[in-house]
N, C-alpha and C positions, 0 to 999 in steps of 0.2 A: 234394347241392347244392355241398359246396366240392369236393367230388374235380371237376367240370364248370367251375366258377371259376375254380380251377386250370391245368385244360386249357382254357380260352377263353384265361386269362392268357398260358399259353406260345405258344401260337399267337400272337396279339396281337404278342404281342413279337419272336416272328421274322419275320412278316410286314412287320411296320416296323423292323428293321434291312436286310431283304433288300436286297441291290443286286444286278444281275444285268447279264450281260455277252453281247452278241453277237459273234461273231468269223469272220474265212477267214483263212484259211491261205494270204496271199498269193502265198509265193513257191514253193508247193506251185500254187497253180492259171497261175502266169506261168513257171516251168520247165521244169517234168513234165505237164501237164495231167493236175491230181489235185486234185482240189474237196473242200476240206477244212473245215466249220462246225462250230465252238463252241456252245456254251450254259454260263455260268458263271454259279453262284449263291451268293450269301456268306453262311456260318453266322453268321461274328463278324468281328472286324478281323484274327484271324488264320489262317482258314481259309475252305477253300471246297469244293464238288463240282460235276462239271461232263457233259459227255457231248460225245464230238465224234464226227461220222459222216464218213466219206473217201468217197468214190468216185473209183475211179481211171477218166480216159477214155482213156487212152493204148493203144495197140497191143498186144497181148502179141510181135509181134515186134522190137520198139524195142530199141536196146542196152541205155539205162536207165531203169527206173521200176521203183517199186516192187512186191513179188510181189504184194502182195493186192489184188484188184478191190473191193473193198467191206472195211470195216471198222467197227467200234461201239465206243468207247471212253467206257468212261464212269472218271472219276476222281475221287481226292480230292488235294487243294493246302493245306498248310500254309506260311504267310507268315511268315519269319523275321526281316523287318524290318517295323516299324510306319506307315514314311514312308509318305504318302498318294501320293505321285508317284510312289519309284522301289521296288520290292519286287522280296527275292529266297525264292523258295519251289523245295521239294519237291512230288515229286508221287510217286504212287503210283495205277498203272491195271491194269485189267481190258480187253484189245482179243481183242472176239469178231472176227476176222476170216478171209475167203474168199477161195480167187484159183486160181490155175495155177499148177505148176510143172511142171518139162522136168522129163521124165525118160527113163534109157535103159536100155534090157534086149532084147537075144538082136542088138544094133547097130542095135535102131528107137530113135527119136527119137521120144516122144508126151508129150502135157502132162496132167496128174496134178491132175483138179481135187478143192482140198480147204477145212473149212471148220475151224475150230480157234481155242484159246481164249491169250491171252498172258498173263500176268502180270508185272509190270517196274514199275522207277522210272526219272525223270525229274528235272532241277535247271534253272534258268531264273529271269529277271527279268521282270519289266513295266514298264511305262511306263504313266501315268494320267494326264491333262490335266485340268488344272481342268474343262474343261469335258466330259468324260467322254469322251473321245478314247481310245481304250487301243493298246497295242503290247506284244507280248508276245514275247518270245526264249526257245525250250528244247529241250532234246535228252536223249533217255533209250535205253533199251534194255529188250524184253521178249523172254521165252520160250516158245514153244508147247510147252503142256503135254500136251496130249491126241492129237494124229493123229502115225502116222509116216511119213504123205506130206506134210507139209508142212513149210515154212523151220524150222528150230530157232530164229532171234533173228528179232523184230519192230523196224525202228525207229519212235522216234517223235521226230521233230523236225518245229521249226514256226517260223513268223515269220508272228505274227498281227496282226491289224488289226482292231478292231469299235470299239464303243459298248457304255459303261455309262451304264444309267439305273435 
């Protein structure tokens, strides 16, 4: 009976700190047309974990956009200032991501599709409005660990835009 107490207690108590966040990646879908959503949820004042999915719609023959057509990032954000408005945090992510790459062998030219895991960090501020308005600025770098047909460095930069409730 108290080990259940217990565990109702902890539960309880993270459910009612939880604040959680939705976001796009503004200048990822007004650029590159590359549809980028957030999900951020808060353990404490000073952390958080999150999950954000990309899909890229853009061309594979475009000059620029990024290599991976699809990507799944889920992370974790440590917040190194307390202020309720402007916060600077850490990140550290896991980016399961897929796409194409050119490749060339015997003078053909063909695209190399591959599907591969990142690991990397990221550093970044927010912005939070009294009234739950959020904006978030960050830029990181990961590495494909596992294929050797795919990109070696993944980026991850973003200028978000959602609502906390």
């Amino acid at each position: 009976m108290k080990k259940s107490l217990l565990i109702f207690t902890l539960f309880v108590s993270t459910i009612t700190f939880s604040q959680r966040e939705f976001k796009l990646d503004i200048a990822d879908a007004l650029i590159i047309k590359n549809l980028d959503f957030s999900y951020e949820n808060y353990i404490n004042e000073e952390s958080s974990f999150g999950i954000s999915v990309q899909f890229n719609l853009e061309k594979q023959e475009v000059d620029f956009r990024y290599n991976e057509n699809m990507m799944i990032t889920p992370y974790y954000r440590h917040y190194f200032t307390t202020d309720y408005n402007w916060n600077f945090f850490g990140e550290g992510f896991f980016g399961i991501n897929s796409g194409k790459k050119e490749s060339i062998k015997d003078s053909d030219i063909y695209d190399i599709e591959y599907t591969d895991g990142a690991l990397g960090i990221a550093v970044g501020t927010k912005y939070i409005s009294n009234g739950g308005f959020v904006v978030d600025l960050y830029g990181g770098l990961g590495r494909n660990l596992f294929g050797s047909e795919s990109p070696v460095i993944v980026p991850r930069v973003g200028l978000n835009i959602g609502w906390r409730f």
